[in-house]
Structure formats: C-alpha cells, structure tokens
N, CA, C and O of each residue as an XYZ file, in Angstrom:
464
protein
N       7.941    -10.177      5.998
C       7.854     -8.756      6.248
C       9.250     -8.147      6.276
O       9.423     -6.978      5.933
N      10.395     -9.045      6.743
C      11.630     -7.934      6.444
C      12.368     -7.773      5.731
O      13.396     -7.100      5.800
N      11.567     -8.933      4.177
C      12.298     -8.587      3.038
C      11.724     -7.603      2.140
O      12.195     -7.277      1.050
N      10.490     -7.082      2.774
C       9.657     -5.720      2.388
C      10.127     -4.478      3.036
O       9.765     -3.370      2.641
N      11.159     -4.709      4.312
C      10.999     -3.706      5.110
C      12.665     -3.385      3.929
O      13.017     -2.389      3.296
N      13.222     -4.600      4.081
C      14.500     -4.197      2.928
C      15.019     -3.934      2.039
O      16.151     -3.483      1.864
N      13.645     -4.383      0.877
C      13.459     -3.896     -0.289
C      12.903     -2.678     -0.484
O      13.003     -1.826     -1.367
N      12.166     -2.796      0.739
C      11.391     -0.452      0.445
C      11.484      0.484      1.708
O      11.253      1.685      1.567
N      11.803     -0.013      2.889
C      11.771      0.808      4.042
C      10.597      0.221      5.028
O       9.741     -0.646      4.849
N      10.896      1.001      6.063
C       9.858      0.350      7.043
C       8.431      1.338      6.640
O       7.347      0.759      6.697
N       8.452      2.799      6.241
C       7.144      3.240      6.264
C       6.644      3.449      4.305
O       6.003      4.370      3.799
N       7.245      2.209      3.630
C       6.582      2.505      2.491
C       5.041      1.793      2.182
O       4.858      0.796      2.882
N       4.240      2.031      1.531
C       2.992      1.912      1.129
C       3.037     -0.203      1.489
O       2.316     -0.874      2.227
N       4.108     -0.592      0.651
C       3.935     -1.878      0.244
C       4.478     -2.177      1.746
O       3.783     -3.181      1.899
N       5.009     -2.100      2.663
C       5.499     -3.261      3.711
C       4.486     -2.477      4.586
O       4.232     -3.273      5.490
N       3.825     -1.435      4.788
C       2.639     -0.707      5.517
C       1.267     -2.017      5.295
O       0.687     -2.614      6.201
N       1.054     -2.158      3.823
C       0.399     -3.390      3.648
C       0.647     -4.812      3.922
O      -0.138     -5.732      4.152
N       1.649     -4.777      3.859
C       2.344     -6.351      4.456
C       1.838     -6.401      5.850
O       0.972     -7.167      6.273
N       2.582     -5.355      6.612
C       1.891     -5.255      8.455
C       0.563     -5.646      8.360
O       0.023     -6.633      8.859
N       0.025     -4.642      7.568
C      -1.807     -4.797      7.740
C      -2.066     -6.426      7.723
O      -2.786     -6.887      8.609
N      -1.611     -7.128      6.935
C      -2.114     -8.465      6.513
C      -1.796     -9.424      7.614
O      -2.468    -10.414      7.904
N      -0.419     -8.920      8.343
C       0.148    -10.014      9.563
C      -0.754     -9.601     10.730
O      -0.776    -10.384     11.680
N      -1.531     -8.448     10.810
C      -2.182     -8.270     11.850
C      -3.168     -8.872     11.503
O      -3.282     -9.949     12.088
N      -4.250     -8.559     10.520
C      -5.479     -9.353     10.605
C      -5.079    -10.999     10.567
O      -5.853    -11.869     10.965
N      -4.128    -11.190     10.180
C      -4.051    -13.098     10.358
C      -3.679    -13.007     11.835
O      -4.578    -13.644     12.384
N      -2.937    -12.613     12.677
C      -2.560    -12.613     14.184
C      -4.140    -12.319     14.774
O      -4.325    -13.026     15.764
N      -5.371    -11.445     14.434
C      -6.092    -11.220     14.987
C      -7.112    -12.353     14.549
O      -7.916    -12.663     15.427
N      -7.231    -13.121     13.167
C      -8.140    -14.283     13.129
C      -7.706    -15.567     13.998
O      -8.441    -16.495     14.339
N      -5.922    -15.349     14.356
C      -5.617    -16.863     14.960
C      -5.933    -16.696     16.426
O      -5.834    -17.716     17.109
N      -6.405    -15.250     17.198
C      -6.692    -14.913     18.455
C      -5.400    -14.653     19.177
O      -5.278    -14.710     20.401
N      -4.364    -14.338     18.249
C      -3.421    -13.397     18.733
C      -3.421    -11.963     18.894
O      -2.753    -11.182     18.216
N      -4.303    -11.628     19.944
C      -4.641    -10.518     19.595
C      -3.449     -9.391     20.447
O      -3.848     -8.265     20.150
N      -2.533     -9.289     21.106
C      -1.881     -8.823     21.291
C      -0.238     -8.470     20.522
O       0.636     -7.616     20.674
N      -0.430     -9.552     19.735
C       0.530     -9.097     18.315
C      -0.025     -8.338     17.391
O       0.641     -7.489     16.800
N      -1.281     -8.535     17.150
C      -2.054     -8.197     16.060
C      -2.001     -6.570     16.342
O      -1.653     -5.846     15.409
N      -2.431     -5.841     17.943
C      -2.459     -4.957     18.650
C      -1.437     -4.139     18.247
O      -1.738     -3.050     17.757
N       0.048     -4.543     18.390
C       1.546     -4.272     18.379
C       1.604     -3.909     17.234
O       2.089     -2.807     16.980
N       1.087     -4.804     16.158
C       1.721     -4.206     14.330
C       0.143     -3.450     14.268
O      -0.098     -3.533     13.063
N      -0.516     -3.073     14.616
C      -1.250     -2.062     14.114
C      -0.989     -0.854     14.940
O      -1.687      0.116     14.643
N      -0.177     -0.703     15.869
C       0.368      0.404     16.487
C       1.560      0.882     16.105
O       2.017      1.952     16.507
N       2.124      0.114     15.309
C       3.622      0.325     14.736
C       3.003      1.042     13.008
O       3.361      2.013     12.342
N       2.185      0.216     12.859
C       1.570      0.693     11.347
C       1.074      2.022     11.729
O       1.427      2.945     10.994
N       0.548      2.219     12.436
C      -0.480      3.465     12.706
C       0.867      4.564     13.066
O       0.713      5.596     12.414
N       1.587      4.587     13.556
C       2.664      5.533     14.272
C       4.011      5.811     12.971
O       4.889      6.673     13.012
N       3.852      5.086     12.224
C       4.488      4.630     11.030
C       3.570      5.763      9.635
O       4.037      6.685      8.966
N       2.522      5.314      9.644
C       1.373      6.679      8.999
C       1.418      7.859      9.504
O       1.215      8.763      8.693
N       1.577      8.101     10.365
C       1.278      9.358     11.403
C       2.811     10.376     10.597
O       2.861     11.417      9.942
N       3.699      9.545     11.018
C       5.193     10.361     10.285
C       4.842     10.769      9.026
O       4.813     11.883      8.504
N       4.464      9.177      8.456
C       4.824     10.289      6.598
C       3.569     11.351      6.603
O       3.624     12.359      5.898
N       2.293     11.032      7.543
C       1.458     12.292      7.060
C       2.385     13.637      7.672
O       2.602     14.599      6.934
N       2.888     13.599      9.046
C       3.033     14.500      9.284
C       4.494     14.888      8.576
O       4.857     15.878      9.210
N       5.465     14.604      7.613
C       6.605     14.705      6.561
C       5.757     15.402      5.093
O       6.316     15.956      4.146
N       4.529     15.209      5.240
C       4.035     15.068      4.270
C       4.077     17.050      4.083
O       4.610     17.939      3.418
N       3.059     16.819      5.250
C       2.566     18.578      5.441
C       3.329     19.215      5.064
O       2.879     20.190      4.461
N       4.861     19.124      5.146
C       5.773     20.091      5.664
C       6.912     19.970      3.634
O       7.677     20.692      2.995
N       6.460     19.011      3.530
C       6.491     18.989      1.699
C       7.831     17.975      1.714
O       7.964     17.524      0.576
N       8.487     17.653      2.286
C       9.661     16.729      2.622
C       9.487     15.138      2.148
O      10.435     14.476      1.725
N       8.895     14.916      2.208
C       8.568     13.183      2.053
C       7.513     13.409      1.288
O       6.660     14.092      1.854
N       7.174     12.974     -0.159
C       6.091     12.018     -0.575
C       6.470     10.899     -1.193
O       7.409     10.824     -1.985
N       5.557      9.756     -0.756
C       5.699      8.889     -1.046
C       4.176      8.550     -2.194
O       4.187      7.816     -3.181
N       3.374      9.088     -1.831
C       1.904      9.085     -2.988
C       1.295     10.371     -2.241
O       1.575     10.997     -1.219
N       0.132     10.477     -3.451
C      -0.902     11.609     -2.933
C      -0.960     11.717     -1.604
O      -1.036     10.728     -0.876
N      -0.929     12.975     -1.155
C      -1.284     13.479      0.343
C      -2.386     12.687      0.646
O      -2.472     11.719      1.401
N      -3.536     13.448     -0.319
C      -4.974     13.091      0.280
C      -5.085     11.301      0.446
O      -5.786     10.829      1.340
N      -4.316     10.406     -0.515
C      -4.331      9.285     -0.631
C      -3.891      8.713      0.878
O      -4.299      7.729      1.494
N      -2.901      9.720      1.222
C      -2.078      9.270      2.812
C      -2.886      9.588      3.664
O      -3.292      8.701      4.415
N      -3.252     10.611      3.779
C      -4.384     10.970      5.067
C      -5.565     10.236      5.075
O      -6.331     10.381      6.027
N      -5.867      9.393      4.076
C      -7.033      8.904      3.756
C      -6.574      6.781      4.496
O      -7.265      5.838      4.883
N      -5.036      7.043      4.302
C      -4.638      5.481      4.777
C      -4.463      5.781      6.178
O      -4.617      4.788      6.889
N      -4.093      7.223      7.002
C      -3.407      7.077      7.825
C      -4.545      6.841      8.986
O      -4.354      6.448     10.137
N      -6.421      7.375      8.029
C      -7.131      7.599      8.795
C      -7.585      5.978      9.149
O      -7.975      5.488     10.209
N      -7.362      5.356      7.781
C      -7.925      4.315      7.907
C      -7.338      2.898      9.074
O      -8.020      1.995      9.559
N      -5.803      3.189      9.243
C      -4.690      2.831     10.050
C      -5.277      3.169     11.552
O      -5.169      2.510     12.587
N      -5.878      4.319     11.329
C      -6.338      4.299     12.870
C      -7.517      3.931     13.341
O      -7.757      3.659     14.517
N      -8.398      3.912     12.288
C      -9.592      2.483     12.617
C      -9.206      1.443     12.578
O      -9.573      0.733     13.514
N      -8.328      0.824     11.563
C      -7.560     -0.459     12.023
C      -7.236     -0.866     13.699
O      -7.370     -1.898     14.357
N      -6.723      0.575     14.007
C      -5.784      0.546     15.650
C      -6.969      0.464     16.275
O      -6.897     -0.319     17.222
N      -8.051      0.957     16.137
C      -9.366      0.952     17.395
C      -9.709      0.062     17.159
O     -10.197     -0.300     18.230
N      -9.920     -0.997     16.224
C     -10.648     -2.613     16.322
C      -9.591     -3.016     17.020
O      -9.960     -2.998     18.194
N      -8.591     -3.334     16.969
C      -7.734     -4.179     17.731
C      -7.462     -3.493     19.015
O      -6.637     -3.926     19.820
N      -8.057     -2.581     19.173
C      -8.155     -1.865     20.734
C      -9.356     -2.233     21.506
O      -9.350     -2.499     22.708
N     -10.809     -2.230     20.412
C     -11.588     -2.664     20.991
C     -11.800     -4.434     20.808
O     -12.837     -5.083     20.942
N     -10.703     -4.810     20.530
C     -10.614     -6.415     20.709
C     -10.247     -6.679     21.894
O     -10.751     -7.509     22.652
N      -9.205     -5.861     22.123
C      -8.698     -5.914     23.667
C      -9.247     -5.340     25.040
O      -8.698     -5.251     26.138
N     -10.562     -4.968     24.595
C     -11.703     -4.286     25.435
C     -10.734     -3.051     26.015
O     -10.791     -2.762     27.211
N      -9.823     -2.324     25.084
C      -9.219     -1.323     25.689
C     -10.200      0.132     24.858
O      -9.799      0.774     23.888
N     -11.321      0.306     25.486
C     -12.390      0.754     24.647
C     -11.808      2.336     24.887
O     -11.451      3.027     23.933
N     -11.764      2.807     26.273
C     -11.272      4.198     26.281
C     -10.216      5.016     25.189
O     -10.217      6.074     24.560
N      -9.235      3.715     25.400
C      -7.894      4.202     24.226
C      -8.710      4.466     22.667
O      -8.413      5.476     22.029
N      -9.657      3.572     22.170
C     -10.085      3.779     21.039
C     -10.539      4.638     20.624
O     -10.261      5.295     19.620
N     -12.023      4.825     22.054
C     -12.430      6.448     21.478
C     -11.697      7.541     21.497
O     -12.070      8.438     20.741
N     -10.405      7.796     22.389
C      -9.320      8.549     22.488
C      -8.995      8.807     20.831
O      -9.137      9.816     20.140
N      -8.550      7.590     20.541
C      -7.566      7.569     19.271
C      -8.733      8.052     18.019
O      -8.333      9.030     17.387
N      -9.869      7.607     17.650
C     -10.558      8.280     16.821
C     -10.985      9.634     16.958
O     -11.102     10.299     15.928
N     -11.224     10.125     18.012
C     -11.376     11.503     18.020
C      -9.974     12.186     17.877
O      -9.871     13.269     17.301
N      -9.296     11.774     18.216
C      -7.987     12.397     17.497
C      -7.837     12.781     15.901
O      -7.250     13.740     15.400
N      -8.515     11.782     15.314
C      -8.166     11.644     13.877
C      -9.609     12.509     13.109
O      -9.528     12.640     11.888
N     -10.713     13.002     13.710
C     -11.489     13.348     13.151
C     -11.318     14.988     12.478
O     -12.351     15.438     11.983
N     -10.572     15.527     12.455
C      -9.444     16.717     11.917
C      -9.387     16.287     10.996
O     -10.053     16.625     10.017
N      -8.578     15.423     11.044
C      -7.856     15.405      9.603
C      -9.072     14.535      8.581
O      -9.538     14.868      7.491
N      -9.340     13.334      9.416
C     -10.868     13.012      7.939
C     -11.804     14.368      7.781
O     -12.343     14.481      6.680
N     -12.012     15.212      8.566
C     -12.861     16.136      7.997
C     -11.857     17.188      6.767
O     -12.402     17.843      5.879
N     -10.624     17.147      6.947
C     -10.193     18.078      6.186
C     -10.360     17.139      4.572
O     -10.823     17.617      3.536
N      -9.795     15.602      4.772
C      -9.733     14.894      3.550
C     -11.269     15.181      2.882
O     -11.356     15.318      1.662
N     -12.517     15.269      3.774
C     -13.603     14.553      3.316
C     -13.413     16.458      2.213
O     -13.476     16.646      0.998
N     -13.239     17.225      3.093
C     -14.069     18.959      3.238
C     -12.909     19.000      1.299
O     -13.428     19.236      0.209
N     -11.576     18.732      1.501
C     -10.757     18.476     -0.037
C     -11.330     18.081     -1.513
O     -11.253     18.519     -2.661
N     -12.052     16.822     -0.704
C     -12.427     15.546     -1.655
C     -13.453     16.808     -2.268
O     -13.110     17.439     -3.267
N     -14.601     17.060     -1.629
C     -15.892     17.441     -1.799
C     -15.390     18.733     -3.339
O     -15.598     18.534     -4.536
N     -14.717     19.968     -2.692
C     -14.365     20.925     -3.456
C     -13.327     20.556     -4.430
O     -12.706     21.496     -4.927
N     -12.872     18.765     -4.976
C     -12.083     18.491     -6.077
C     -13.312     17.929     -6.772
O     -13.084     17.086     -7.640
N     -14.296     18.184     -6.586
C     -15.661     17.344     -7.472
C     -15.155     15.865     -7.483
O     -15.115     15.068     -8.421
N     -14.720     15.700     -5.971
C     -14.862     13.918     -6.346
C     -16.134     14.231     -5.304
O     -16.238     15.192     -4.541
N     -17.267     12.890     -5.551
C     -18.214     12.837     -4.281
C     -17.389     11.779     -3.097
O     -16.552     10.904     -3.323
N     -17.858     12.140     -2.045
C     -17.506     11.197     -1.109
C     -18.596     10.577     -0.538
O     -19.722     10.935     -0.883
N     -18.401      9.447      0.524
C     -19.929      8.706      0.321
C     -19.654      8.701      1.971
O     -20.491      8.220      2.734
C-alpha cells in the first residue's frame, strides 16, 4: 500500500482500492479493528475529493462516479461498524449519506441511465 500511496497519492482511485482490499483481508482474518481503521481512513479520504469535487478544484474521475464510490465507502464503513457491534455509529453514518445517493440516483435517472 505505500508504494501506491507513492506512486499516486493517498486519495487516488487506485491506492483507495488497495485500502479496500487490506480491509476486507484484515476483516476475513478477524482483524476487525484494523479492518475498522482503513475503512475510516478510506471513507474520510472519499469524503474530501467529493467534497473538492463540488467546488470544481480536484477531479480525479466523474463526479457522479465519486459520489457513487464515496457512497459505497460508507457502506463499506457500516459493515465494519456493524462488525464491531458499533450499530448506532452505522445508522448515524448511513443516514448521513442518503443526500447525496438520492442526488446520484435523482442525476442517473434524468441522464437516461436506469438505476436499479
């Protein structure tokens, strides 16, 4: 992971995926408090470029493509929240994010893509 973080940055697409992969292996070996840590770093890591994004400063890919990872980053963060039976924080953290999937879904719909 920190020859991804050195070759592209800490919040690019490809070492964002690298994290993802060290967490679900930390969360199959029942490390679940590392696993916890890089999906909170991933998730807080999404959160910037969406919110760089808005403001037209940073792209790194499609908006909708980002809001669509950043949403998914934060279901990532609630399984490994509700691994840790930290159930309150989860529903916290998804209702947070339901804004912005409704704006991606409400986008998607009026670009004639269907969404499912």
């Amino acid at each position: 992971m920190r020859i991804a973080m050195r070759a592209h940055g800490a919040g690019h697409r490809v070492t964002l995926g690298i994290q993802y992969h060290f967490a679900w292996v930390y969360s199959q070996l029942g490390m679940n408090d590392e696993a916890l840590q890089l999906h909170r770093e991933r998730h807080a890591q999404y959160l910037t470029l969406a919110e760089c994004d808005t403001t037209g400063t940073h792209r790194i890919y499609d908006a909708m493509k980002l809001r669509e990872d950043c949403f998914l980053s934060a279901a990532d963060l609630a399984d490994a929240l509700i691994a840790k039976e930290q159930f309150a924080e989860a529903k916290s953290l998804l209702r947070e994010q339901i804004p912005m999937a409704d704006e991606t879904c409400h986008r998607e719909v009026h670009r004639g893509r269907r969404v499912v």
